[in-house]
C-alpha positions as CSV (number, residue, x, y, z in Angstrom):
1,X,0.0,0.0,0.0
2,X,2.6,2.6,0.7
3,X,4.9,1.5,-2.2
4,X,1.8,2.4,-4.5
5,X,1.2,5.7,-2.8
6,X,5.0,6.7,-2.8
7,X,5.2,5.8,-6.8
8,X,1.9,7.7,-7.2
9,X,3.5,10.6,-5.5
10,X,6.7,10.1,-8.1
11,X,4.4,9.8,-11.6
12,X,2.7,13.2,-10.0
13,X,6.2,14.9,-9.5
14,X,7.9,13.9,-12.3
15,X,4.4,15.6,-14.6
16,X,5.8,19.0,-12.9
17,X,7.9,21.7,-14.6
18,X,11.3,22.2,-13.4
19,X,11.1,25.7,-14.6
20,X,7.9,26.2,-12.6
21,X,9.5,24.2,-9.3
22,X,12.5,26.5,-9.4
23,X,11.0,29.6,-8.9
24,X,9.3,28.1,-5.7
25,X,12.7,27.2,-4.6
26,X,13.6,30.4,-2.5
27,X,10.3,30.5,-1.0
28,X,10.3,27.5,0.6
29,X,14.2,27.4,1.3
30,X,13.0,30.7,3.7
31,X,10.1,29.0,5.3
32,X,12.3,25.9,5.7
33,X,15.0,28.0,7.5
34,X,12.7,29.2,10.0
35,X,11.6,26.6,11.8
36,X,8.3,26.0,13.9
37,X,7.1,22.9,15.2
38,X,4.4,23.3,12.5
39,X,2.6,21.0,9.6
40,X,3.1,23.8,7.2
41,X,6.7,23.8,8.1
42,X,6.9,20.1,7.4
43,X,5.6,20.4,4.5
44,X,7.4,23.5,3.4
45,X,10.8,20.8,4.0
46,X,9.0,18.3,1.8
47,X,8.6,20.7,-0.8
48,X,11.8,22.2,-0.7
49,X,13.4,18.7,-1.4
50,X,10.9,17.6,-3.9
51,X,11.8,20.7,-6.1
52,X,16.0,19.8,-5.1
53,X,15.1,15.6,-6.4
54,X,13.5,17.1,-9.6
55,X,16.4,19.2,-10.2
56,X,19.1,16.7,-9.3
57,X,17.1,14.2,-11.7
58,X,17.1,16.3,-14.5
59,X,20.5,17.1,-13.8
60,X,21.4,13.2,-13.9
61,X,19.4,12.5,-17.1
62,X,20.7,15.0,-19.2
63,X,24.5,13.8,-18.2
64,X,23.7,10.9,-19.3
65,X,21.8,11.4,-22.6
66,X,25.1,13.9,-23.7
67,X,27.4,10.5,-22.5
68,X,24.9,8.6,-25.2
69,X,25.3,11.0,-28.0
70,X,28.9,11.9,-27.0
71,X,30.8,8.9,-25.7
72,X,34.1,9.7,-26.7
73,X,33.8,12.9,-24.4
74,X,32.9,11.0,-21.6
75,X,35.8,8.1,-22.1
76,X,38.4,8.8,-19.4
77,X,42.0,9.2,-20.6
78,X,43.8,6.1,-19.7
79,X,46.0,5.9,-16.4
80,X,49.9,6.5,-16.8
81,X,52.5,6.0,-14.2
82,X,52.5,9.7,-13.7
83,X,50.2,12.3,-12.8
84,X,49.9,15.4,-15.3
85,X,50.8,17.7,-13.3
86,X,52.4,20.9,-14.4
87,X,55.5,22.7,-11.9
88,X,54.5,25.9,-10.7
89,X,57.4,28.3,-9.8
């Protein structure tokens, strides 16, 4: 029962805008930092990290879609017996 909740919550989130989320992101950041032993506070935490997990997702997906087109960018160089490092005098 809660599994099915929690992934209802996630299809609802992920329908959201990121755009839309972001500019709520300094609102409830403020509310968050002031705490009261409130509901509205709690939920003004949940919010604020529901907009941060959108972001970070985003963030995460469209790494990896550039890494799909681009993989030779994403190919580390291969490991010599030195570091490159450069002497700074």
């Amino acid at each position: 029962m809660i599994e099915k909740a929690v992934n209802q919550l996630a299809e609802k989130i992920l329908d959201l805008d990121e755009a839309s989320l972001t500019g709520l992101w300094e609102k409830y950041k403020t509310r968050m930092e002031h705490f009261d032993v409130s509901r509205e506070w709690e939920r003004a935490v949940v919010v604020f990290f529901i907009i941060n997990a959108v972001c970070a997702k985003n963030h995460i997906f469209n790494e990896q879609v550039a890494a799909m087109q681009s993989p030779s960018a994403v190919t580390p160089k291969p490991k010599r017996g030195k570091p490159d490092l450069k002497l700074v005098k």
